[in-house]
C-alpha positions in Angstrom: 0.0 0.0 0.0 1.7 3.0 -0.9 1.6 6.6 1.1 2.0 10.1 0.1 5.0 10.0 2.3 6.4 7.0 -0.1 5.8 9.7 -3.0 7.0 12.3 -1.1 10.5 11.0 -0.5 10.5 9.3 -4.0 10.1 13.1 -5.2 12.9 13.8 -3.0 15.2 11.3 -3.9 14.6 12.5 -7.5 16.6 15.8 -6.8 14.1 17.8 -8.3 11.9 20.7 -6.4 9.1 20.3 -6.0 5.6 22.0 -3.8 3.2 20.1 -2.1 -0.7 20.8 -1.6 -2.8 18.9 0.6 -6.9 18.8 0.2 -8.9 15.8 1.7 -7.1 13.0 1.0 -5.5 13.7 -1.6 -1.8 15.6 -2.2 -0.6 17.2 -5.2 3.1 17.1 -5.6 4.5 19.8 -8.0 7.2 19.7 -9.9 7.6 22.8 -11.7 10.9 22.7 -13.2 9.2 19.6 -15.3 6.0 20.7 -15.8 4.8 17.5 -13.8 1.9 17.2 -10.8 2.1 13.9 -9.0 -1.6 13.3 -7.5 -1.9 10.9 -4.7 -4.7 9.7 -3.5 -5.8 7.9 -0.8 -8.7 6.6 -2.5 -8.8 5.1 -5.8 -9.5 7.9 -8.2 -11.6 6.8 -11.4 -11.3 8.8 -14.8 -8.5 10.6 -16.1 -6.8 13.8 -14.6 -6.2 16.2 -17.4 -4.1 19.4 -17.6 -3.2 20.3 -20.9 0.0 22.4 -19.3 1.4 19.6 -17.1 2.3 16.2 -17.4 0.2 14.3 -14.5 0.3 11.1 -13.4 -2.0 9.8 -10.9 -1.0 7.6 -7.8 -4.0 5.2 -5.4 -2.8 4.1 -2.2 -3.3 1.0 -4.0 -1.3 1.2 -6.6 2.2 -1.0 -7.1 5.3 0.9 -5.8 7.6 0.3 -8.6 5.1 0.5 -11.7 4.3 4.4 -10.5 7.7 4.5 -9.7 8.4 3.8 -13.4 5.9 6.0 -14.5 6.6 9.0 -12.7 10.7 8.6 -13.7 9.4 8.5 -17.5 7.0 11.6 -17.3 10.2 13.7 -15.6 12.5 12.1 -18.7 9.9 13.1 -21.4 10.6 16.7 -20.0 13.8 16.1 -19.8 15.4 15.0 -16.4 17.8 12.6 -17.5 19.7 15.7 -19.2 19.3 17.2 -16.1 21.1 15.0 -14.2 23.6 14.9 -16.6 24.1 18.3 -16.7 23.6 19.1 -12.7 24.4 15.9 -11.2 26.9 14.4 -13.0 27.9 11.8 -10.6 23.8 10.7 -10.2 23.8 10.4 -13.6 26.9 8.2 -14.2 26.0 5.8 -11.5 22.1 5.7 -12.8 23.3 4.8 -16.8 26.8 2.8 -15.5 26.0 0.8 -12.6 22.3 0.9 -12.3 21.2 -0.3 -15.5 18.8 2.7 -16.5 21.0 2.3 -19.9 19.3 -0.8 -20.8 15.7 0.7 -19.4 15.7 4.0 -21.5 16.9 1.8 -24.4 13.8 -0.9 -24.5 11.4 2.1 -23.1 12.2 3.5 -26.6 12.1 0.4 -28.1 8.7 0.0 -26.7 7.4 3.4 -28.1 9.2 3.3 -31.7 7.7 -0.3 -32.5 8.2 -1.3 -36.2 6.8 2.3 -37.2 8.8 3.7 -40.8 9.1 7.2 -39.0 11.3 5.5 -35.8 13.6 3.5 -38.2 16.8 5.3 -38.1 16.4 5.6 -34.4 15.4 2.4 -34.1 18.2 1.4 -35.4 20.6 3.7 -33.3 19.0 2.1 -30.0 19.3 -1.5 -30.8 23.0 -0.7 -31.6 23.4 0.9 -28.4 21.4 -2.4 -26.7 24.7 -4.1 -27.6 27.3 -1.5 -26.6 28.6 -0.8 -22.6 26.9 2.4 -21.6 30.5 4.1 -21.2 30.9 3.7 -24.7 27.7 4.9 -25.9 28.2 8.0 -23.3 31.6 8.6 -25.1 30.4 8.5 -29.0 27.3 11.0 -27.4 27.4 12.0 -24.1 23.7 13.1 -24.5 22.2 10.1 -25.7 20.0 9.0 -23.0 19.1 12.5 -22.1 15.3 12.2 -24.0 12.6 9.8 -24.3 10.0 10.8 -27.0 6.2 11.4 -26.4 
């Protein structure tokens, strides 16, 4: 059963800023560096949360740990937090792509999202290459490689 104090120090371990509003039972955590609201509730809330100017993804105390974990990590990449990290917290970074295997996650993510479609074949291509590479290798060709993950 997760808490908003789970999501709360998940958010903090994330090194980002973030704001946090309490109403009811539920708790708004605001990211606004990323443009992302993480909504906890301690209920499960039906239907879809929608802000057109944030990203937002919904968490019921409920809810599996490591698949919001998951999905909260690649909201903040889609706005760009891996190149954050690589840029601010160089060290995080390293360890994250090196010796935590978030090389291999980013690559099948994207593997997941470019499918067999025509317009995803060159980088397609450039992913499955790096799927066979060390991550220190692919960070030396292109240090910025693992810094986006498409919408």
């Amino acid at each position: 059963m997760i808490e908003a104090n789970d999501i709360e120090q998940l958010v903090y371990l994330f090194g980002v800023g973030f704001d946090t509003t309490t109403a009811g039972g539920t708790t708004i955590f605001e990211i606004p560096t990323f443009g992302t609201k993480i909504i906890f509730n301690e209920t499960t809330l039906t239907g879809t949360v929608y802000d057109d100017n944030w990203r937002v993804v919904t968490v019921n105390s409920g809810d599996l740990f490591e698949e919001k974990k998951m999905e909260i990590f690649w909201e903040l990449m889609k706005a760009g937090y891996v190149r954050y990290l690589r840029i601010e917290i160089p060290r995080t970074f390293k360890s994250m792509i090196v010796s935590q295997g978030w090389d291999k996650k980013i690559i099948k993510k994207r593997l997941e999202i470019y499918k067999e479609d025509a317009k995803y074949n060159y980088l397609r291509e450039l992913n499955k290459w790096a799927l066979k590479e060390s991550s220190a290798y692919v960070l030396a060709m292109d240090p910025g490689f693992f810094d986006f993950l498409l919408e």
